[in-house]
C-alpha positions in Angstrom: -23.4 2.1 -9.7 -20.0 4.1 -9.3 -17.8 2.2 -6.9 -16.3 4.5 -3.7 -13.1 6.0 -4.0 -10.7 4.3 -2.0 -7.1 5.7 -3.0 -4.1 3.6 -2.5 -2.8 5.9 0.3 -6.1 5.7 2.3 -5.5 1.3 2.0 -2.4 1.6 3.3 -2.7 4.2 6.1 -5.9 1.6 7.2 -3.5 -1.6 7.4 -1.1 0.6 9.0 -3.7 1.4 11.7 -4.6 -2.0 11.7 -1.5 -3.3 12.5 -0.8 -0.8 15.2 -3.9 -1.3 16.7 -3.4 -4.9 17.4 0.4 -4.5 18.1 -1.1 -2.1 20.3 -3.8 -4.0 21.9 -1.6 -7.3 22.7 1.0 -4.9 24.4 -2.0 -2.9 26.7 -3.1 -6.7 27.6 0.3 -7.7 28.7 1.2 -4.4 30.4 -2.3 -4.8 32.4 -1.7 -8.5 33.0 2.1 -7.3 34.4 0.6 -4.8 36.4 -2.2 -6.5 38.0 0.5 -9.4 38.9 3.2 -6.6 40.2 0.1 -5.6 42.3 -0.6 -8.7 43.7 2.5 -9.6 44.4 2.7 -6.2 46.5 -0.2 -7.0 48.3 0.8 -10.9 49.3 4.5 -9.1 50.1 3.2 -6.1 52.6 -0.3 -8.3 54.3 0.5 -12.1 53.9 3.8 -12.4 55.1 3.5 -9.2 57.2 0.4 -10.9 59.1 2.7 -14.3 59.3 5.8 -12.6 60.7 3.3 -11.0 63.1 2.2 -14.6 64.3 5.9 -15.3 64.5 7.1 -13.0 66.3 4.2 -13.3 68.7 4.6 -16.7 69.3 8.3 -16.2 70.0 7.8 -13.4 72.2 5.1 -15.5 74.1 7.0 -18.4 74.0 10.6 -16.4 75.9 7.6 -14.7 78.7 7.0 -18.6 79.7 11.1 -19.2 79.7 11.0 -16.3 82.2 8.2 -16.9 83.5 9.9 -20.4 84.2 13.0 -18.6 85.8 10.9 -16.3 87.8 9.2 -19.8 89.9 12.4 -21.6 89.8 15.1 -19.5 91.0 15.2 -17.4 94.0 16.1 -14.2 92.7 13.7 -14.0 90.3 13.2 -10.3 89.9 15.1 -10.2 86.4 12.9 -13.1 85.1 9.8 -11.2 86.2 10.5 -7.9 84.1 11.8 -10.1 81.0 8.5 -12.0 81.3 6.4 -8.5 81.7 8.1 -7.4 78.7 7.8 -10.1 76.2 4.1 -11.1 77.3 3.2 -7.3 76.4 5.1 -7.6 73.2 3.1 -11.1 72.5 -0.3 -9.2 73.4 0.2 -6.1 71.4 1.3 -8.8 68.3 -1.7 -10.9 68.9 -4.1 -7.8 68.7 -2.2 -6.1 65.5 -2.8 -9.2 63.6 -6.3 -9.4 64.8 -6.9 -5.5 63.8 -5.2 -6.3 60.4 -6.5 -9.3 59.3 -8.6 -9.2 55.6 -9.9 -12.6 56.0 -13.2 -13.6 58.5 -11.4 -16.6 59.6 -8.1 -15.3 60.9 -9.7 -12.1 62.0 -11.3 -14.1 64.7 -8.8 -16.6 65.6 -6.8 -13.3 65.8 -9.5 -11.7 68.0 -9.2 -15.3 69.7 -5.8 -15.1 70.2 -5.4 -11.9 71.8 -8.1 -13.2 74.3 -6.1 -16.2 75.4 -2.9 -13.9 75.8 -4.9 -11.6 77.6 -6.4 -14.0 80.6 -2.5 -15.7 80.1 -1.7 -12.4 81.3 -3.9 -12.0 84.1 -3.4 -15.3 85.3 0.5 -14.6 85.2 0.0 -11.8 87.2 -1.5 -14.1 89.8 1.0 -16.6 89.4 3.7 -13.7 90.2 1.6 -12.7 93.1 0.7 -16.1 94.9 4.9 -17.1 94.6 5.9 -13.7 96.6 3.2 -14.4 98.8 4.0 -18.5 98.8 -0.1 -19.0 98.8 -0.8 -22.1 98.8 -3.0 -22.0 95.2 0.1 -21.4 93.6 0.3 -24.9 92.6 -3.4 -24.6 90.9 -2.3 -21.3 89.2 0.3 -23.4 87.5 -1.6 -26.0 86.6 -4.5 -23.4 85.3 -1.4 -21.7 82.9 -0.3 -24.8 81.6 -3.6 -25.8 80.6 -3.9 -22.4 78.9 -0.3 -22.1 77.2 -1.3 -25.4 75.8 -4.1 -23.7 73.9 -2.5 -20.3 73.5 0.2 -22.9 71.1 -2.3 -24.6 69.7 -3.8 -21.0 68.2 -1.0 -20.0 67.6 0.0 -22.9 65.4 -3.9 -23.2 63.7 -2.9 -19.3 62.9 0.6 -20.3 61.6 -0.9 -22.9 59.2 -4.2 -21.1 57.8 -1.6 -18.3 57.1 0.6 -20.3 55.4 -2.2 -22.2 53.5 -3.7 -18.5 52.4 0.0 -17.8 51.1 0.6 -20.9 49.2 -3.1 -20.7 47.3 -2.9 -16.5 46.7 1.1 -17.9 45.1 -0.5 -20.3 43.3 -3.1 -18.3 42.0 -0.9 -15.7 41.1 1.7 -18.2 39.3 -0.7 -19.4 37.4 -2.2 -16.3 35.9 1.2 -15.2 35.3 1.7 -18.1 33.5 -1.5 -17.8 31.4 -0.1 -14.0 30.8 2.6 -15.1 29.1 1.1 -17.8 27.0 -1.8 -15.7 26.1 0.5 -13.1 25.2 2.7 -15.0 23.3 -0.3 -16.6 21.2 -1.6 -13.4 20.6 1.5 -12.0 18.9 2.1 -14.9 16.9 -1.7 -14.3 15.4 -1.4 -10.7 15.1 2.2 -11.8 13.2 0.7 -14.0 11.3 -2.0 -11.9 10.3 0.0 -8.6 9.1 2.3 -11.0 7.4 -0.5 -13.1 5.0 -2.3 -9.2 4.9 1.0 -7.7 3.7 1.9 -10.4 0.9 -1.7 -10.4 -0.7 -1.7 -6.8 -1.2 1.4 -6.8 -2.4 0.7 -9.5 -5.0 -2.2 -8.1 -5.9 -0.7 -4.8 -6.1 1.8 -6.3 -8.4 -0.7 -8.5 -10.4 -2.6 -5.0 -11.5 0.1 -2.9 -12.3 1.7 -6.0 -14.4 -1.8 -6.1 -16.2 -1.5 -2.3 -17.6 2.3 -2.8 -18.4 0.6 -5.8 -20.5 -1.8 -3.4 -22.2 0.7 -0.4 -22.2 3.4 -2.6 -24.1 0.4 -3.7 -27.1 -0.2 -0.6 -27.6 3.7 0.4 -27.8 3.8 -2.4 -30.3 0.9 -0.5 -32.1 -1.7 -3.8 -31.2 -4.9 -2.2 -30.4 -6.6 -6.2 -30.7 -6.4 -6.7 -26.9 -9.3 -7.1 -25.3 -10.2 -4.4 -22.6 -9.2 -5.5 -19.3 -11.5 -3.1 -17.0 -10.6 -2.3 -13.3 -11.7 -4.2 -10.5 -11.0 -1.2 -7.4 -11.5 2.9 -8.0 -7.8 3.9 -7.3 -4.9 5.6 -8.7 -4.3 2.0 -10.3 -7.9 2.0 -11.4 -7.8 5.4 -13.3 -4.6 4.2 -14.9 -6.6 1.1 -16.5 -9.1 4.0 -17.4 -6.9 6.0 -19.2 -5.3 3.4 -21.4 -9.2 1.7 -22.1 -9.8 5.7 -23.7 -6.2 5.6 -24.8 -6.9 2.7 -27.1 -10.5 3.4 -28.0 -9.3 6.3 -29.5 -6.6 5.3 -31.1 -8.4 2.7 -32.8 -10.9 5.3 -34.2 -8.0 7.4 -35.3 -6.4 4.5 -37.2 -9.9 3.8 -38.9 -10.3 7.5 -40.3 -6.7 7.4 -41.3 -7.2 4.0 -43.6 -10.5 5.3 -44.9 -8.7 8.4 -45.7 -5.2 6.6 -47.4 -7.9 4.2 -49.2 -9.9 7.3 -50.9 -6.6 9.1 -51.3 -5.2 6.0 -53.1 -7.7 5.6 -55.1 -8.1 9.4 -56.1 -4.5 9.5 -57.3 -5.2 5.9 -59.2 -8.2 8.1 -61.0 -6.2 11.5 -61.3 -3.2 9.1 -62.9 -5.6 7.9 -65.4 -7.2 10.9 -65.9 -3.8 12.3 -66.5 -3.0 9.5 -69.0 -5.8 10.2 -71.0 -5.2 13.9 -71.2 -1.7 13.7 -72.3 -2.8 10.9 -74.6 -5.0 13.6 -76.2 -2.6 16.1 -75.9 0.0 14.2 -78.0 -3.2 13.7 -80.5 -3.8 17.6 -80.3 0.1 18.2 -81.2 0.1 15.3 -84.1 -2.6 17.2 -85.9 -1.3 20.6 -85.6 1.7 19.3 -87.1 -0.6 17.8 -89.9 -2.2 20.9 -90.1 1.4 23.1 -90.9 2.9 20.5 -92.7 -0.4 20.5 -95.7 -2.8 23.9 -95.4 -5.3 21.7 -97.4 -6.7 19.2 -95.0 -6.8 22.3 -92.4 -11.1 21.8 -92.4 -10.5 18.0 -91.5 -8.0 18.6 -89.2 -9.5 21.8 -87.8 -12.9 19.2 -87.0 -11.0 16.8 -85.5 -8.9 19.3 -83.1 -12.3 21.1 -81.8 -13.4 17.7 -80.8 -10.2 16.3 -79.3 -10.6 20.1 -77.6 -14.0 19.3 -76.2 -12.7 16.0 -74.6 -9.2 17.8 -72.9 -11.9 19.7 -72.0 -14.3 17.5 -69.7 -11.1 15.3 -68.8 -9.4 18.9 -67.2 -12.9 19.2 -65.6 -13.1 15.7 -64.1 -9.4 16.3 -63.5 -10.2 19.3 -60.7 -13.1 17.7 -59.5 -10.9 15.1 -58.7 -7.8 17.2 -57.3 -10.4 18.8 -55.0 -12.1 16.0 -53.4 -8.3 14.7 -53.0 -7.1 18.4 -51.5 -10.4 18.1 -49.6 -9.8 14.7 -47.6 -6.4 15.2 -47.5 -7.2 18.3 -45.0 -9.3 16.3 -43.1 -6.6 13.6 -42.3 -4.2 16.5 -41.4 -6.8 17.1 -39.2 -7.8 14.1 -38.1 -4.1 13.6 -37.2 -3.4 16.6 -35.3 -6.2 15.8 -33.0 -4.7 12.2 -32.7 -1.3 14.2 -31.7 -3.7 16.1 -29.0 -4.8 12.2 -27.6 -1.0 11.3 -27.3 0.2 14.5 -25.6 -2.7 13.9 -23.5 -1.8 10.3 -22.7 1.6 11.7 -22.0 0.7 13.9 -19.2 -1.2 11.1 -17.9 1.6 8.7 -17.8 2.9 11.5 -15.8 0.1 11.9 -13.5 0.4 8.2 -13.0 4.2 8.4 -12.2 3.4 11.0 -10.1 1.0 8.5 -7.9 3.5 5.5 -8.1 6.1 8.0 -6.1 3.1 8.8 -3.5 2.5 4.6 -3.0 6.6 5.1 -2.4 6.4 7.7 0.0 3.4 5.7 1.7 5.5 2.8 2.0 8.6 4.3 3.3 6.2 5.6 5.7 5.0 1.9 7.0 8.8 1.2 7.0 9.2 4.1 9.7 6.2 2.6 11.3 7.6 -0.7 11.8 10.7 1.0 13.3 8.6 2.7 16.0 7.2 -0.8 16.5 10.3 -1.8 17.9 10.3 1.0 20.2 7.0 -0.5 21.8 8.8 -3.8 21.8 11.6 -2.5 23.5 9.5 -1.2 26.3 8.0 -4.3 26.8 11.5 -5.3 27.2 11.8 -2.8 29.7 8.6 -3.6 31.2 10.0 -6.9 32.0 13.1 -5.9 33.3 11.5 -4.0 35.6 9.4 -6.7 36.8 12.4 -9.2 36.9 13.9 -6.6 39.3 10.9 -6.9 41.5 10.8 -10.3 41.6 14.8 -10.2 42.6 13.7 -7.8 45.8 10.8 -9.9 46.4 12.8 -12.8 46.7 15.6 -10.9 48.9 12.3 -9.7 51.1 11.4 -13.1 51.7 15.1 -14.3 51.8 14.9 -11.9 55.2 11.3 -13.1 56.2 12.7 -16.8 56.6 10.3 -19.6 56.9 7.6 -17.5 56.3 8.7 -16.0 53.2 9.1 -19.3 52.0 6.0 -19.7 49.7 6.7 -16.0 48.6 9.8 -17.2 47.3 8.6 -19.9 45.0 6.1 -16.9 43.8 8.8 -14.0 43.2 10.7 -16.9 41.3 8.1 -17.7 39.1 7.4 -14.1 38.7 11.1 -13.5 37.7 10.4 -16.8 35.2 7.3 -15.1 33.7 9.6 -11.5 33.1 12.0 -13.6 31.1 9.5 -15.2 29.4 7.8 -12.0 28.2 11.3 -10.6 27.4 11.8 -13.5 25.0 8.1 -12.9 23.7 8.9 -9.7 23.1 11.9 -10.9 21.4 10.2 -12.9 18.9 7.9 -10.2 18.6 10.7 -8.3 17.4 11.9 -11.1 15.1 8.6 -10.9 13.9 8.6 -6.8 13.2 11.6 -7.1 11.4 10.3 -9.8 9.2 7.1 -7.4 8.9 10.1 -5.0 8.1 11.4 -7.2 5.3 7.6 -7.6 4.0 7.5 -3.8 3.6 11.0 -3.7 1.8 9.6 -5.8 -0.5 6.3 -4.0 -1.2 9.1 -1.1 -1.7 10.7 -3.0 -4.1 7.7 -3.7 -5.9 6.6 -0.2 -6.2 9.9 0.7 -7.7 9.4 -1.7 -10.3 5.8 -0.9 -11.0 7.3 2.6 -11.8 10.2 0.8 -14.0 7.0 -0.5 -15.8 5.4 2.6 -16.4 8.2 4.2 -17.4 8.4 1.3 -20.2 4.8 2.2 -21.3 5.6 5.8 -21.5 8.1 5.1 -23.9 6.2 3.3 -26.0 3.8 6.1 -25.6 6.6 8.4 -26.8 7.0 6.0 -29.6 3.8 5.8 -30.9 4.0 10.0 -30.8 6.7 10.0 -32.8 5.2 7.3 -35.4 2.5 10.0 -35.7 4.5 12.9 -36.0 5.8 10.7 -39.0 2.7 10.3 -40.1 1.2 14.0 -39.9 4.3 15.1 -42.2 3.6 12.6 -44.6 0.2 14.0 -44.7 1.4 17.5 -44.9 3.7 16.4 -47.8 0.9 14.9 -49.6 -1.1 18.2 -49.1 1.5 20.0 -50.5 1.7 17.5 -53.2 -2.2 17.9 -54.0 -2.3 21.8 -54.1 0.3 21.6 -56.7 -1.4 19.3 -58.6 -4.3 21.9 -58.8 -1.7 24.5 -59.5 -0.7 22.3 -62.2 -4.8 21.6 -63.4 -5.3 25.5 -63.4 -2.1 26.0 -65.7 -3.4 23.2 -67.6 -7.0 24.4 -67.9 -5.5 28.0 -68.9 -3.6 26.4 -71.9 -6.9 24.4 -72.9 -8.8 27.5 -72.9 -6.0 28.7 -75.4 -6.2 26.1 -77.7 -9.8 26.4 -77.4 -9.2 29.9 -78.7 -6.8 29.3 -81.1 -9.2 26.8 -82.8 -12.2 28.9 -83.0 -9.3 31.4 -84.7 -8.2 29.0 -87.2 -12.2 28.2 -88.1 -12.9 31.9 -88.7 -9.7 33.5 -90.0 -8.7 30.4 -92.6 -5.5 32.5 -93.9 -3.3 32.7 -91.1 -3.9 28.8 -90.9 -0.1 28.4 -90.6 0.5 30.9 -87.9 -2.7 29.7 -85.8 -0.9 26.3 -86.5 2.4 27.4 -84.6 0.4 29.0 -81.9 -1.5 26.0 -81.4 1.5 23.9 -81.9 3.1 26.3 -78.9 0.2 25.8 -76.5 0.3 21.8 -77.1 3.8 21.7 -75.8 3.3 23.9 -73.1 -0.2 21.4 -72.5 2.1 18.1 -72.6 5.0 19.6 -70.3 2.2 20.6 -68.1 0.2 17.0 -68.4 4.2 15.6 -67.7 4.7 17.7 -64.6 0.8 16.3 -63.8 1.5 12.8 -64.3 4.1 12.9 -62.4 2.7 14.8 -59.2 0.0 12.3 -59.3 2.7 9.3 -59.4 4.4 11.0 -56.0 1.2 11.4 -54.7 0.2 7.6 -55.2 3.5 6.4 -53.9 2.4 9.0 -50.5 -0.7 6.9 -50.0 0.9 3.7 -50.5 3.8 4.5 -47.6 0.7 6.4 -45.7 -1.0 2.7 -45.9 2.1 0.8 -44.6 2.5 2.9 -41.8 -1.6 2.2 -41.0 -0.9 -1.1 -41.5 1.6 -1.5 -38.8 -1.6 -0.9 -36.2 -3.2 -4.0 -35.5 -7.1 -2.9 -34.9 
């Protein structure tokens, strides 16, 4: 089953995504966890200490009506007293009743409700009190003892208020501190996985990035060093990388059937020109026999019958020799075609590897671009740290007012202080997680660099294996002029064989004249003796083709030879 096309691009664009998504997620957690702590810390700022200032300020207020209040009985004029106290025990009232209409919680909603009662009926009574000491009644006294009674528990509500607010405010800083707390840890522990993570991801792809391309350099160099013995090392992933492994599996499969036609061919080619040589040698053997008896024949006109017996058959053995001789010359012209053949097609294989080396160069600058691309990546990375940073200045600056609001608030903003400072102590703490986050970015930076740097010299690789590509086209080109140079060779060899065969045909002719016209013995003798010249400086110029065409096959072997199949 064909395995799914996942292209080196599409890998890293996913770990890109990856990364960003995590990076991404860890910063939306901490933002959240910010907000939701800002939030709170709004909230505890405008109720809790709003609601404790209001018990405050109405206990102060009530306790400055009974000061006047006070004045008012013990001092004659007492008219001043009397308004002060009317004053402040309406501003304790209207207190008592805000904090009972804007209390959250069940319990001080009805202390508050509570409260406001007690100040109420203090009220009343007061007015009593006022009354019965411009009218000296005699229940005065009683009045007074009756308000005492009830300032006593007016203070005592007013203190149970005090200290469930306080309480409330303490465990709502508390709570909040510690969720910021676990905020910041979790954030930081988060990062450092995520870091850790995109790091180990990073370095195994590069490795194994590296490990793959270094295995087709390793097959591209044995085949530069014309060693086609390697066994095929087939791809594990369908990618650019992938088809490159492809391409040099077919590269070498077809380069080893090339080489194997090209011995068999230099092996019959060798062992044609061994048989043409021979043939040759035997031919110019008879030749020289042909041209002896001729010479016989002019130097004594009476053995002409023997000798004209003896030439016909030495004739009729040229003649089947020049036979076997062109049979041979074209079964040599014949295969010799077919290798030029066989070796232009083999030419076609390497221009084709070519442009695939540049297909494949082509890809490796893609992976580059790709990476470059991650490198920009990580740079907008630190833009999202760098907000965090701001994030957290921002919130450091909110714990700063928060502390100045409960700086103004006094005793009551107490507790709120402890919180805005721990608040301010979680912002620097993100700030110096986002810090190492940073750290962390640029070493993710540095990871990237590297996978750069092993890109470029993947691409130094395969422009090694081109060369030797280029190499091994050139060692062909050799090799296809040899073969042209031993065509050449071959069709003047048959040139030769058809001069040769001409001039048998001659003496052929001459012989049958010498048999039927027995008088012009001597001149048939110098015609004859003509035609066996002409028949050994052709069998010379043979012999000699066929000794340049051996010596062809034997440099057309050694340069076979250097292929190790």
């Amino acid at each position: 089953m064909e395995k799914k096309r996942l292209p080196i691009v599409l890998q890293l664009t996913c770990m890109f995504i990856l990364v960003i998504f995590l990076l991404v997620s860890v910063l939306g957690f901490t933002v959240y966890k910010l907000i939701s702590s800002g939030q709170t810390t709004e909230e505890l700022v405008k109720h809790n200490v709003v609601s404790a200032n209001l018990v405050k300020s109405g206990h102060l207020e009530f306790t400055g009506a009974l000061l006047d209040m006070r004045g008012f009985l013990f001092y004659p004029d007492g008219a001043v007293y009397e308004q002060g106290y009317r004053e402040k025990i309406k501003k304790s009232s209207e207190l008592a009743k805000e904090y009972s209409d804007t209390s959250k919680m069940a319990e001080t909603k009805e202390d508050g409700i509570l409260l406001a009662k007690l100040v109420n009926d203090y009220v009343v009574l007061g007015d009593k009190v006022i009354a019965a000491k411009k009218a000296n009644a005699p229940n005065l006294t009683q009045l007074t003892t009756q308000g005492r009674n009830l300032v006593k528990d007016i203070d005592e509500q007013f203190r149970k208020l005090d200290v469930r607010q306080q309480k409330y405010i303490n465990e709502r800083a508390d709570a909040v501190l510690q969720d910021a707390t676990a905020t910041g840890r979790n954030s930081l522990i988060y990062s450092i996985v995520i870091a850790c993570i995109v790091v180990c991801m990073g370095i195994w792809y590069s490795r194994n990035l590296a490990s793959r391309l270094k295995n087709i350099n390793s097959e591209l160099a044995e085949v530069g060093n014309l060693n086609l013995t390697g066994k095929d090392v087939y791809p594990t992933r369908n990618d650019e990388i992938g088809d490159m492994g492809y391409i040099v599996i077919e590269m070498k499969k077809s380069l080893k059937g090339f080489v194997s036609q090209l011995t068999n061919s230099s092996q019959i080619l060798s062992s044609t020109s061994i048989e043409l040589s021979d043939s040759v040698s035997e031919q110019l053997r008879a030749v020289e026999t042909v041209a002896e008896s001729v010479t016989n024949i002019a130097a004594g006109s009476s053995q002409n019958a023997d000798n004209i017996s003896n030439i016909s058959a030495t004739m009729e053995e040229i003649s089947a020799s020049s036979e076997e001789i062109n049979a041979s010359t074209a079964e040599a012209n014949n295969n010799a075609q077919n290798a030029v053949v066989e070796a232009a097609n083999a030419m076609g294989l390497l221009a084709q590897t070519v442009t695939q080396n540049e297909s494949i160069t082509s890809s490796m600058n893609q992976i580059t671009t790709v990476t470059t691309n991650l490198d920009q990546g990580s740079v907008k990375i630190k833009g999202i740290v760098d907000l965090i940073n701001s994030i957290a200045a921002q919130t450091n600056l909110l714990a700063l007012n928060a502390a100045i609001e409960a700086a103004r608030a006094g005793e009551a903003g107490r507790g709120f202080a402890v919180v805005a400072e721990e608040v301010r102590k979680l912002a620097e703490q993100s700030a110096s997680a986002t810090d190492e986050i940073a750290k962390i970015i640029d070493n993710m930076g540095n990871d990237i660099n590297f996978a750069v740097s092993t890109v470029k010299k993947a691409n130094q690789e395969v422009d090694k294996g081109k060369s030797s590509t280029i190499a091994a086209q050139k060692g062909f080109d050799v090799i296809v002029e040899k073969m042209d140079m031993v065509k050449n060779e071959i069709e003047h060899v048959a040139a030769s064989m058809h001069e040769t065969s001409l001039g048998i045909q001659t003496v052929v002719a001459s012989v049958e004249n010498i048999t039927t016209v027995a008088h012009a013995t001597s001149a048939s003798s110098e015609v004859v003796a003509a035609s066996a010249e002409e028949q050994t400086a052709g069998m010379h110029e043979i012999d000699t083709n066929a000794a340049k065409l051996a010596q062809l096959a034997t440099e057309m072997m050694e340069i076979v030879k250097k292929f190790k199949v």
